[in-house]
N, C-alpha and C positions, 0 to 999 in steps of 0.2 A: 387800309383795306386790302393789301396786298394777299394774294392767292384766296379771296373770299369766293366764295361757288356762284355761281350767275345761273340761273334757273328763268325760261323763257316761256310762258304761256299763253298758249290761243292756236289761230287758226294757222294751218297748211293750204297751200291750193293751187290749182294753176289758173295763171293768169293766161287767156286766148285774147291774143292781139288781132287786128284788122286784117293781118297779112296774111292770117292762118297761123304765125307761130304760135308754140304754147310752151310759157316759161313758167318754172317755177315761182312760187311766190305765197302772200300771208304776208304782214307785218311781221308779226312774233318771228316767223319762219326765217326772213331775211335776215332781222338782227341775232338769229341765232346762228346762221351763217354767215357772216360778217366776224362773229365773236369769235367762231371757233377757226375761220384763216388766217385772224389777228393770235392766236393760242390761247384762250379761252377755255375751251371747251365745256362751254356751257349745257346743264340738260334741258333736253326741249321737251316739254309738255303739251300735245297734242294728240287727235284723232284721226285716222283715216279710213275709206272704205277698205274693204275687201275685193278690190276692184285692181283692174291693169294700173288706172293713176294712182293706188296707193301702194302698187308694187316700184311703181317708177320714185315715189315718193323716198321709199325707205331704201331702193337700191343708192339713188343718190346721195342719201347722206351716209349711207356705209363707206360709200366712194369718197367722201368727202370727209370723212373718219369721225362723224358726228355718231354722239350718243343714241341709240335708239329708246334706251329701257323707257323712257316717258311716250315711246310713240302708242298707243293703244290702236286696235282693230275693232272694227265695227262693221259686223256682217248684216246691219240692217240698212242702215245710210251710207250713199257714195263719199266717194272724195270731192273734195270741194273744186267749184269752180266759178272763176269771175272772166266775164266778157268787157273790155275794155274798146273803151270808141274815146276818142281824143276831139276834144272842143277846145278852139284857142289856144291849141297846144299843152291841154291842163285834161288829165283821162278821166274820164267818169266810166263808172263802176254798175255793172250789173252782175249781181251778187246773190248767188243760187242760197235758196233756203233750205232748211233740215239738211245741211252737209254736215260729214261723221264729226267735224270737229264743234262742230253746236252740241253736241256729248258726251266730252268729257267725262269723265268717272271718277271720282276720288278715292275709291279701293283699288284704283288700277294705280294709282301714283308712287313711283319707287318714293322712298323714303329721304329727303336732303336735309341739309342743316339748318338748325334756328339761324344762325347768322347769316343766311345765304341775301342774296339781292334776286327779289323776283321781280321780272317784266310781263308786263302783262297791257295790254289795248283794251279796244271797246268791244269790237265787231264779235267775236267770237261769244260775246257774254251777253246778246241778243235774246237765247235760249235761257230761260229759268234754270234746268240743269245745269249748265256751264258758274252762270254765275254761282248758284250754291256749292259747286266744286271749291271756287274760289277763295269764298267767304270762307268755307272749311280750313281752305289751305292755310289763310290770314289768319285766325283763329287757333287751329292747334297748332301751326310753328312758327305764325309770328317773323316771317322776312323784315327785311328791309323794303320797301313797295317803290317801284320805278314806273309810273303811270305816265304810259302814251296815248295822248285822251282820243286820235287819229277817226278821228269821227263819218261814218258812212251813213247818210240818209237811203230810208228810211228807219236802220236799227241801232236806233239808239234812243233813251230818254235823260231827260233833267234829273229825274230821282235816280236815276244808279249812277249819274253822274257823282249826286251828291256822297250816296255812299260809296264809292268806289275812292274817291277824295283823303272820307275818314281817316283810313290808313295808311295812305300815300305819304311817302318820304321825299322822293323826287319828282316833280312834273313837269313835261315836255307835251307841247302844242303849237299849233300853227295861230297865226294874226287870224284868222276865219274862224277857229274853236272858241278862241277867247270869251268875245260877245256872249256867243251861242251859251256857256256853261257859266255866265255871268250878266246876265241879264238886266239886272238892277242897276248897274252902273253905266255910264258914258264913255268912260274912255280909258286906256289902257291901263295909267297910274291908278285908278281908281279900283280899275277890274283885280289889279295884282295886288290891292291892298287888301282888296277884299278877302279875298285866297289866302293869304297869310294872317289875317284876322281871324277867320273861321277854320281854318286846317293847320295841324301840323307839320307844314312844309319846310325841308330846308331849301331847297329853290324852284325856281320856276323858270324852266326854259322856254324863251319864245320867240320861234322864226317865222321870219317873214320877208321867203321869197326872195327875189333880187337886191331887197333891204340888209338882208342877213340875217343874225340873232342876236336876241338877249338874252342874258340867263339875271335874272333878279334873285336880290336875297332876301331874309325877315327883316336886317339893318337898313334898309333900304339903298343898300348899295347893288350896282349889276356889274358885268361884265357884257362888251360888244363884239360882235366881228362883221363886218361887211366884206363880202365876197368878191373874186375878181370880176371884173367887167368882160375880159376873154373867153369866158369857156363857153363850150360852143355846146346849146343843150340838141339833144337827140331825143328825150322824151324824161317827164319827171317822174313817173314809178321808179317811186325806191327811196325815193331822194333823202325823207323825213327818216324811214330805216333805218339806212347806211348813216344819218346824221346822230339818231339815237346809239346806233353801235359804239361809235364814238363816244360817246355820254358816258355808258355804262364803261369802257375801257378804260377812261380816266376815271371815272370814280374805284375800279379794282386796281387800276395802275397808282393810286393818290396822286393823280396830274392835278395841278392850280387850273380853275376854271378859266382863266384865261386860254394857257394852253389846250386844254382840250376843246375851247371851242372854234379854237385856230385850227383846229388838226380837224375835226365834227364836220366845219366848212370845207374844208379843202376835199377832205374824200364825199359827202358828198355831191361836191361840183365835179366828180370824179366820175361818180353813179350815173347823174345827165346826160353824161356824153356817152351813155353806152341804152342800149336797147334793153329796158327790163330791169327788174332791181337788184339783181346779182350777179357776179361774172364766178365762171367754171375752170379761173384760172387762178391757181395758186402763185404763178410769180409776179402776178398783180398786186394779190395781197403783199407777197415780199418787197417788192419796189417799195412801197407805202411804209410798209415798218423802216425798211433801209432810211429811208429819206426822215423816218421818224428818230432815229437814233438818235 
């Protein structure tokens, strides 16, 4: 899958932490900055307002040498934004409605390749618009579907779970989605079997936490990693991101699942120790490739 185009869709926004800062952030957003310090340079498919934060928005990824042509404007709805309060050290999400990127457009979509690998989340696809963007996209070019099922109550349901599924080639979730989007079953062998019975998946990644990950196959074989006991967390926004970035690198890189999820781990136990789910420093990124070589 080497130099195959990685295409990222869903929401932008800032995250306001407790302290007053306000970092950047979005799912889609993060692992499309993640892809593009790793040399990626992934396109990002989003919306923003017409507003100061989606001038901040599109300055920093200019700065950051990210593609903009998928960023669309939206002179009706703001830019997005999430309020973060932290309980037991795990952040819960207050998460502003009708933001620009709940409006997506699919006549504003530069045009990518049938072969490409699209990543896409839940949250942004809340909106009926958004998802039929989607569906379109699936439809007449047909990606590759990298589904991060990253689940935010209240928006989300069981049926766009299931279609959203259909298409999905690769899926990555946490031990907490599992149940939720598998309901019928008891316990985890059972939940992954199901998933591979009813969908076309070639795998199924799933972390959990201090445990680490697994990435399961259709032959019922998996790949593990458990994480170091040392790192010292600072807060987990980002964590699952910066963990999917990874994902997607080894799958354009053709790394053995093994290795990518040795490397998936490591960076981000990386992410943890810093405030926020992304850093604005390029020779961070660089250390990590060095050390990758």
């Amino acid at each position: 899958m080497m130099n195959q185009q990685v295409v990222i869709f869903g929401e932008v926004l800032f995250d306001c932490f407790p302290d007053r800062k306000i970092i950047l952030g979005g799912a889609p957003f993060n692992v499309a900055w993640h892809l593009q310090a790793f040399g990626i340079s992934p396109l990002f498919i989003s919306r923003i307002g017409n507003d100061q934060y989606g001038e901040k928005i599109k300055e920093s990824m200019l700065n950051w040498g990210m593609n903009i042509n998928g960023l669309q404007i939206d002179n009706i709805h703001p830019t997005g934004i999430v309020k973060i309060q932290f309980i037991q050290n795990e952040p819960n999400y207050e998460i502003v409605e009708n933001s620009a990127y709940d409006f997506i457009e699919y006549d504003q979509i530069p045009e990518f390749k049938k072969d490409s690998i699209l990543y896409h989340g839940t949250l942004a696809l809340r909106n009926k618009n958004c998802l039929q963007t989607l569906q379109q996209i699936k439809n007449k070019i047909n990606p590759a579907i990298f589904l991060d099922v990253n689940l935010r109550s209240p928006w989300w349901n069981l049926e766009t779970i299931k279609l959203l599924l259909e298409k999905t080639t690769w899926l990555k979730l946490n031990e907490d989605e599992l149940p939720l989007i598998v309901p019928q079953e008891s316990n985890i062998e059972d939940q992954i079997n199901f998933l591979f019975n009813n969908y076309s998946l070639k795998s199924i990644t799933l972390t959990q936490g201090k445990k680490g990950a697994i990435t399961f196959f259709p032959d019922q074989t998996n790949d593990k990693i458990a994480p170091s006991q040392t790192n010292k967390v600072i807060d987990t926004v980002g964590a699952g991101d910066a963990f999917c970035s990874v994902l997607i690198l080894g799958l354009v890189k053709g790394w053995k699942m093994e290795k990518t999820l040795t490397r998936a781990q490591e960076f981000a136990s990386m992410i943890v120790g810093i405030r926020g789910a992304t850093i604005q420093d390029q020779s961070f990124y660089h250390s990590v490739l060095k050390k990758w070589d």
